[in-house]
C-alpha positions, 0 to 999 in steps of 0.5 A: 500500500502506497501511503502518504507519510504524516511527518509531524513535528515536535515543536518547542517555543514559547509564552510569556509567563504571566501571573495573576494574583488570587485570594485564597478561595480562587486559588484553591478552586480554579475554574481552568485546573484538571478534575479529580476524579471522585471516588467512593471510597472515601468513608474510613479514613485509616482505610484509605492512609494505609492504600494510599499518600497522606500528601503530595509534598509533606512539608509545603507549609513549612519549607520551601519548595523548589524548581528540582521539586516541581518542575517535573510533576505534572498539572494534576499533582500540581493542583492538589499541591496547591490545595493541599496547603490550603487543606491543612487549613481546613479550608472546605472547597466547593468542587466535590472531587477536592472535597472527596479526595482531601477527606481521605487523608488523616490530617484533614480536618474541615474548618468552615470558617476558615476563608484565607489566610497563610504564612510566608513561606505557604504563600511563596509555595503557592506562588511557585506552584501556580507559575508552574501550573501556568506553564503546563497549562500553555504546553498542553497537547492539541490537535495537529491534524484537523482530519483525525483528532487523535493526532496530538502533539505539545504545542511550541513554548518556551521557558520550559523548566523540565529538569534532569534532576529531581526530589519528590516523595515517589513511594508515599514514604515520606521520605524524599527521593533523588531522581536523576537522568543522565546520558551513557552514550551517544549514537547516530540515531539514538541515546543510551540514558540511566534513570536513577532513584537512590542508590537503584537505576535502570538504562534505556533507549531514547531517540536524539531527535528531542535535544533535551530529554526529561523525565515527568512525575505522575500520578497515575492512580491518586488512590494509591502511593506511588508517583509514576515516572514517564519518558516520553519521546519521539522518533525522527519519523515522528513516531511517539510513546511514552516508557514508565517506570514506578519506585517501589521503595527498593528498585526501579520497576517498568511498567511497559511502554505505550504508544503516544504521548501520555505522560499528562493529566489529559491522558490519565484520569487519575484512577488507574487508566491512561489512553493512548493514540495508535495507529490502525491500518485496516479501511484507511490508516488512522489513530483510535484511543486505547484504554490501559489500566493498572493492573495489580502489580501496578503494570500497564494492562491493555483494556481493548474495546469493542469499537473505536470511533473514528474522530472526526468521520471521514468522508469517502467517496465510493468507487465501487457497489458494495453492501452496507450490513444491518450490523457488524456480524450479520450477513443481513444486507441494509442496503447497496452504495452505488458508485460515486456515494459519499459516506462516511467512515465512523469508525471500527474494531481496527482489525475486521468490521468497520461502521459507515454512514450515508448523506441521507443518514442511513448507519450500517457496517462494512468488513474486510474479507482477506484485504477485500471488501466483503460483498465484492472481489475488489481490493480494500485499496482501490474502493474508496477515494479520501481514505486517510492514507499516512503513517 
């Protein structure tokens, strides 16, 4: 198959970095911040401790922090590190996911009347963190491709303060981690780096096509102890992924690697699944989102679907008659496109059956037969014009 190669680029520019004051109540509940997602089982405090981290950064209201301690983390923890200084105040927050998540935690104790009001080290904190929630804000990723939404890339800005060195609590223990990567060895093509936490390390493979490599602290599972290490990178024909690593108090352990950039709270919803772009090549080449979740030993486990919606719909024009099924498994025939149609691809299982749909709205399914069209002797190839054709 002939196909035209999306070459996309990763871009690295920059926003001006602009901060806003704000009182306490604004702070702490932000309109623009990631949701937490709620969680039921909130009701026993000491049940929750001992599964989960009692803090983000346990001494926020009393040290301050620095760049090697948030630069890396990412927007989700951002939040809750922010609040959490207005948490141990008692402050009560009108978002539910804030309220549920801070009344797990032991310390936690409500205080209705408390509006604002901290210290001079709390306010620097919260000040430090919302330069850096700013910063992520501005590098989220967006569209590339207006013909396939899952085509997702970092936008270009600058002053990015991602560092190779680091110190942040990965385990829950309370007690600080030094997290380090540094390069072994430069090829053509490639580096060999080392990700160290402690005294354990582990080597792996990056592509040179990035000038800077760094890893980010995330959390993928808020319920749980463990901060996630991810390194995300891409290749110079533009392939991306994302290879994660999490701390288990003694070694580094990875946790498989997966396609695209995911390494961000807009792939992960805080509750153990993450979604990744790939690639599927079957009617056309386009990207669907695969669900991965964590699994008991805290890898990540691919949780298939059944059908993958394409987004937006491709529009194609047919250029042979073919027959359109009542559904997906059925040999029921719902009615025949002629020639010179237009319909529209909506999606499918990225392997056999795909689900169509006319101008006059008519929704049916199509399906591959040993690379044909079922319902015909024709070639997937050559019976459609505008099919997306990349990768």
């Amino acid at each position: 198959m002939n196909r035209r190669k999306l070459q996309l680029l990763i871009l690295t520019a920059a926003l001006p970095l602009q901060l806003a004051g704000c009182d306490a109540e604004q702070a702490a509940q932000p309109e623009k911040s990631p949701a937490i997602p709620i969680t039921d089982n909130v009701s026993s405090k000491d049940t929750v401790a001992a599964q989960g981290r009692e803090y983000i950064f346990q001494d926020s209201s009393t040290a301050l922090l620095t760049e090697a301690n948030l630069s890396n983390i990412d927007s989700r923890m951002l939040e809750l590190a922010r609040n959490e200084i207005f948490a141990r105040h008692g402050l009560v927050f009108k978002r539910a996911d804030l309220n549920a998540f801070f009344a797990s935690k032991r310390w936690y104790k409500p205080d209705a009347e408390y509006k604002s009001g901290l210290s001079e080290i709390e306010s620097k904190n919260i000040k430090l963190i919302q330069q850096h929630e700013k910063l992520l804000a501005a590098n989220k990723l967006t569209r590339e491709w207006d013909v396939d939404y899952h085509v997702l890339g970092y936008p270009q800005v600058k002053g990015t303060k991602r560092l190779q060195d680091a110190y942040v609590d990965l385990d829950g223990d309370g007690t600080v981690e030094h997290i380090q990567m540094t390069l072994s060895k430069h090829n053509e093509e490639d580096d060999e780096w080392v990700l160290q936490v402690n005294g354990t390390s582990v080597k792996f493979v990056l592509s040179n096509y990035v000038p800077r490599p760094y890893f980010k602290i995330v959390d993928a599972d808020i319920q749980d102890p463990y901060f996630e290490l991810a390194l995300e990178d891409v290749n110079i024909s533009a392939q991306r992924y994302t290879n994660y690593y999490y701390y288990n108090g003694k070694k580094l352990i990875s946790m498989g690697a997966l396609d695209g950039h995911t390494g961000n709270a807009q792939a992960m919803d805080g509750q153990g699944v993450t979604v990744s772009p790939r690639q599927a090549y079957d009617f056309q080449c386009w990207f669907y989102l695969e669900k991965y979740k964590l699994d008991s030993n805290h890898l990540w486990k691919e949780a298939p679907a059944d059908f993958y919606p394409m987004e937006p719909p491709t529009p194609w024009v047919a250029k042979v008659r073919f027959p359109m099924y009542q559904t997906s498994g059925s040999q029921e025939i719902l009615k025949w496109v002629e020639p010179g149609e237009t319909v529209y691809f909506l999606g499918g299982d990225t392997e056999k059956y795909g689900k169509i749909k006319t101008k006059s709205g008519a929704t049916g399914w199509i399906r591959l037969e040993n690379d044909k069209l079922s319902g015909t002797d024709t070639d997937i190839n050559d019976c459609f014009d505008g099919r997306l054709l990349y990768g």
